[in-house]
N, C-alpha and C positions, 0 to 999 in steps of 0.2 A: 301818514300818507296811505290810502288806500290802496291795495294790489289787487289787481285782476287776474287772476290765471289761466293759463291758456294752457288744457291738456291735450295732448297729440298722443292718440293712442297709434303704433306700429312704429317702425323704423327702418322702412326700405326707402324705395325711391321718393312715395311720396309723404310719409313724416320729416324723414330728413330733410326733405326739400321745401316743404312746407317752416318745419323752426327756423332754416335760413332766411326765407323770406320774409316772413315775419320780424326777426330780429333785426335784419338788415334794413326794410323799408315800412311794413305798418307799424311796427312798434315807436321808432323815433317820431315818425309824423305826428302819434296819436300820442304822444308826452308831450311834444311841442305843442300840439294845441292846448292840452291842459295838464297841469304841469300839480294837478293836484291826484292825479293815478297814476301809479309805476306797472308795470305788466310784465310777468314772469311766463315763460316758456318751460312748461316740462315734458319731456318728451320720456316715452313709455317703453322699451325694447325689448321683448322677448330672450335676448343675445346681443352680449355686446361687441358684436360684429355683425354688418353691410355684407350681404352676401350678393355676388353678383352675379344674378341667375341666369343673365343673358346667354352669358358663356360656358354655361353647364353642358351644353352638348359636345365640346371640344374636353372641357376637362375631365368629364365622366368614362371619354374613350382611350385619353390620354395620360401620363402622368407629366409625361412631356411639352405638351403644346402649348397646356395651358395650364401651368401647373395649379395646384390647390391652394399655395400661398399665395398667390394673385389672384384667387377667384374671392378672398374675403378680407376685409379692412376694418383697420377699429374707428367706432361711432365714434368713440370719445374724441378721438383726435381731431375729427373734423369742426368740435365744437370747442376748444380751450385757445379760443380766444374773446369767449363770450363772458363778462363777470355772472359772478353766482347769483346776485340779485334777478338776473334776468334767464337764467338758463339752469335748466338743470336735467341731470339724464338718469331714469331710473330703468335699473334693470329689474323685469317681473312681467308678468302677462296680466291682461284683465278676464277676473272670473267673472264682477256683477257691476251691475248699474243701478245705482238709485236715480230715479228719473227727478222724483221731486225733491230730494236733496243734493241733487247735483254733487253727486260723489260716486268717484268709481271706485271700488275694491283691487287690489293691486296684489298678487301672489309676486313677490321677489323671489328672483333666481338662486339665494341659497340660502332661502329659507321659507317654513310652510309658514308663517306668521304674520298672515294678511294683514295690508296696511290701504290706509284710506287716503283717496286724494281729493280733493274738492277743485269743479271748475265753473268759471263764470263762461270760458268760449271750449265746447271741445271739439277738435278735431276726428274723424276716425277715419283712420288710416290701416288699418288694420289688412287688409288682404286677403288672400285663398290662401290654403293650407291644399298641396298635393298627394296625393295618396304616397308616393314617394317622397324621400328627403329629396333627392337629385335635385329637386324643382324650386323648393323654397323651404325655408328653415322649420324644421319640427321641434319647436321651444331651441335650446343650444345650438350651435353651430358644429357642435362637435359628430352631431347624428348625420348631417351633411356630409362630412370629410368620410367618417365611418364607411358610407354610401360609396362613397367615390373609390376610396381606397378598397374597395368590394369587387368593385366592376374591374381597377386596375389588374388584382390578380385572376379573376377568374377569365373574361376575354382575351388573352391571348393563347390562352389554349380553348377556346371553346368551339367547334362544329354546326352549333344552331344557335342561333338567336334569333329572339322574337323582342318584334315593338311594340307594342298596343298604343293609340295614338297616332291622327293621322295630320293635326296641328302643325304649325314651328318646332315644339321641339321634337313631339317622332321624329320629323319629314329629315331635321335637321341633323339627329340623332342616328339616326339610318343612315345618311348622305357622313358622316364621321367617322362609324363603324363601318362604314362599305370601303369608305378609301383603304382605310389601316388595315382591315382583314379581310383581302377581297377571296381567300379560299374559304372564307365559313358561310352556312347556309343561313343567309338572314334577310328576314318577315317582316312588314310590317302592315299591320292591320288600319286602314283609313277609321274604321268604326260608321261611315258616312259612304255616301256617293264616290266619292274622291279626297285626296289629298287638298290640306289647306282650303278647306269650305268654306271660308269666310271670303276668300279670295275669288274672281273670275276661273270659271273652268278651265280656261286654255292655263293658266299659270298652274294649276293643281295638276295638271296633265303635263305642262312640261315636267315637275317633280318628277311627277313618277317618270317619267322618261328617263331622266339622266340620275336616276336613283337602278333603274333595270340598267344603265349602261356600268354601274358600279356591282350588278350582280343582285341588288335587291329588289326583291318579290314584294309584289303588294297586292292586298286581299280587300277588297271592299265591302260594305256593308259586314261585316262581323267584327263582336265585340269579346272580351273574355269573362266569360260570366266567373268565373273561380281560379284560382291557384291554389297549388298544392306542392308542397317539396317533397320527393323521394329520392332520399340517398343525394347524391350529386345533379340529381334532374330537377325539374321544374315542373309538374303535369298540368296543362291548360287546358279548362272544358270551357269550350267556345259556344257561340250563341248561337252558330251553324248548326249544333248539335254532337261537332269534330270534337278530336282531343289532340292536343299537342304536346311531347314533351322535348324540352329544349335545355341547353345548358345555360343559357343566359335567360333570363326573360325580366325589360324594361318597360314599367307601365309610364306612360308620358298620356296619359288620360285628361291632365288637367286636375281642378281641386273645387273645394268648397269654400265658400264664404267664413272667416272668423269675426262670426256674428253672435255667437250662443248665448254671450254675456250682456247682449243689449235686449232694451223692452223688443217685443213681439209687436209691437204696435209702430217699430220701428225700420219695420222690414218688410219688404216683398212678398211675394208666395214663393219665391226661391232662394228666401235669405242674405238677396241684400238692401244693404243701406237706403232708404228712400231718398233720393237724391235731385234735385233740381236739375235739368239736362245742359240749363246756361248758365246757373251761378253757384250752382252746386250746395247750397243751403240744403241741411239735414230736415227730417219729419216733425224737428219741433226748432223755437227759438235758440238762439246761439247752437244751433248742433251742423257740423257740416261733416262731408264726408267727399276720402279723393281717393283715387285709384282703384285697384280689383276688385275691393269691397263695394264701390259706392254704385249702385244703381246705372248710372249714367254711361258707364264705361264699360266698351265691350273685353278687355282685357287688353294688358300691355302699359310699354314703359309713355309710348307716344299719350295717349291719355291722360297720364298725368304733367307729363311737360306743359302739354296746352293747356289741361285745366288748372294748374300749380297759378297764374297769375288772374282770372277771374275768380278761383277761390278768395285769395287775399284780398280782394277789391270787395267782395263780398263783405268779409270781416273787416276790413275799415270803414265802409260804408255804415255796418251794422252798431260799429262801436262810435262811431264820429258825432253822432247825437243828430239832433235838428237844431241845433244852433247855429250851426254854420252852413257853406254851400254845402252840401255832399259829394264826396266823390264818386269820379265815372266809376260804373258798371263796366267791370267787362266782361264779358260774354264766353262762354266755351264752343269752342268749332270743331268735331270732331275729322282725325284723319279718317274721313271713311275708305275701305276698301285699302290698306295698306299695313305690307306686311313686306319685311326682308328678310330672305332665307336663301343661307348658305346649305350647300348639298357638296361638302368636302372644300378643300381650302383653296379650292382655284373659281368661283363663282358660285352661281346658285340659284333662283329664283326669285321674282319680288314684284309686288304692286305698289306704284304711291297713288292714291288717287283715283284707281278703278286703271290705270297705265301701265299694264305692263313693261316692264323696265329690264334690261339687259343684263345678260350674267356679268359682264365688268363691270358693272356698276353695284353689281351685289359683291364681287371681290372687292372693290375699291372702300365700301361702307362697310362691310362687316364681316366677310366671310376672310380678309387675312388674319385678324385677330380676336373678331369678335367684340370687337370696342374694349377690349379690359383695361387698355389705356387710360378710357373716362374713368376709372374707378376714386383715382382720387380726387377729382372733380365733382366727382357726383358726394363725397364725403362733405368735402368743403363746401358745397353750394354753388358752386363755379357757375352753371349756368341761373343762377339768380343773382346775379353780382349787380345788375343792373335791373328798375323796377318794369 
């Protein structure tokens, strides 16, 4: 019987979510029509733990609220109910691509003795990599925690702190560190016009409103051009021309694309995935690509929820042949204009839709916990249980 492989390179929100769907609804459909190919799932992960980076603002100020064993879960589990014939999880990063042998090189996580995978469908899921660990995993999970465990002892004795970022997680970040230590002197830089740019101005103006009601300063238009450690300080030369030195200082700047390892011919001028805006098909055949990475998406978890089931409709359509009717297309619709942000754990700010929305409404969704809840849901596939 002939196998098709389906490599999924990444394993956040949307690898993971992506093998589930696959396994759960186009792979059966697509044995049932022809019962003469079997289809394997491998999926790629840097770390073998689901980091959940939602809630990094809370856990990075905390060790309490939200602690660090909650903020990560293991991959494996969410998939040992899958037989081996159809699933498998390797832990390694991708260094290279062979375009026309359809093989990506794979560095395993404990060991430098690159191994080769070959794919007839790949997915790239792959993501940003943040100048910080705080934000998202730098290869192990363990450089994450390190992270965490860094800020737990130096913030509560700290006098100044500085944010760089003036996104979700600064805004969020600030709004954390303001509640728990509201005698220390802390900054945060928008880098922009305002807080949460993406957002309508009145919501990036309320932030900062009820960010000054918790004692935190915001500086607009400046960025940190450098850091430098001296002794116990921090020295920041900013793009104002200022210099700051602080005893905390958190860059929440955002990240780059992990693209290095694919053809140039497959990317952007700013390095990401060339991506279809409605079916999310990649720059060449069978290549697709979903979340931070891919083209289409301006960053965030909502992006790949919506786009996670016209992906798959994609790849059954593409594998289904013309022998039979084709399956619908379905389409990507992007949440434009929306963003939920907690600013301390009693409400917080938020657009759906271009609408601004109520600080209870931002308590009620995310600012009491942060969703960490979803986390073992998001493991298991919970929200693709159905096609």
């Amino acid at each position: 019987m002939a196998v098709h492989n389906i490599l999924i390179i990444g394993a956040n929100f949307g690898g993971i979510g992506a093998a589930h769907y696959l396994l759960r609804h186009t792979i059966p459909t697509l044995e049932a029509r022809d019962q003469s190919t079997t289809y394997k799932v491998t999926l790629i992960s840097p770390s073998s733990q689901f980091f959940w980076k939602i809630g990094a603002p809370r856990t990075l100020a905390s060790p309490d609220l939200l602690p660090i064993s909650k903020a990560f879960a293991s991959i494996e589990d969410g998939f040992k109910d899958y037989p081996s014939d159809h699933f498998e999880l390797v832990l390694g990063s991708a260094t290279h691509l062979d375009e026309s042998r359809k093989i990506v090189t794979i560095e395993p996580l404990t060991s430098t003795a690159s191994v080769s995978y070959p794919y007839s469908t790949l997915i790239i899921a792959t993501g940003t990599t943040s100048t910080s660990p705080l934000w998202t995993l730098h290869g192990s999970h363990e450089k994450s925690i390190e992270a965490f465990q860094e800020l737990h002892k130096s913030l509560p004795d700290a006098s100044s702190i500085l944010i760089a970022g003036g996104g979700p997680a600064g805004t969020e970040t600030a709004g954390e560190i303001g509640t728990l230590y509201p005698k220390a002197n802390i900054t945060i830089l928008s880098g922009t016009k305002s807080l949460l740019p993406r957002l309508p101005h009145a919501v990036g103006a309320a932030a900062q409103s009820k960010l000054a009601a918790l004692g935190v300063k915001t500086r607009h238009d400046v960025k940190v051009n450098s850091e430098t450690r001296k002794g116990s300080k921090t020295v920041l030369e900013l793009s104002d021309g200022t210099t700051e030195s602080v005893d905390v200082y958190i860059d929440a700047t955002g990240g780059r694309p992990n693209s290095s390892f694919l053809p140039k011919s497959w990317l952007n001028d700013r390095g990401y995935v060339i991506t279809d805006p409605k079916t999310l098909r990649g720059p060449t055949e069978g290549v697709y690509a979903i979340g931070d990475v891919a083209s289409y998406s301006a960053g965030g978890v909502m992006d790949v929820l919506y786009g996670m089931r016209p992906l798959c409709s994609s790849i059954l359509i593409d594998l289904s042949g013309t022998s039979r009717t084709p399956p619908k297309q379905l389409q990507y619709k992007p949440m434009k204009d929306t963003q939920i942000v907690p600013i301390g754990p009693k409400g917080g700010v938020g657009s759906i839709m271009g609408w601004k929305i109520p600080s209870l409404m931002v308590w009620a969704v995310k600012s009491r916990t942060f969703m960490v809840e979803k986390v073992p849901g998001v493991i298991t596939g919970k929200d693709y249980m159905k096609a």
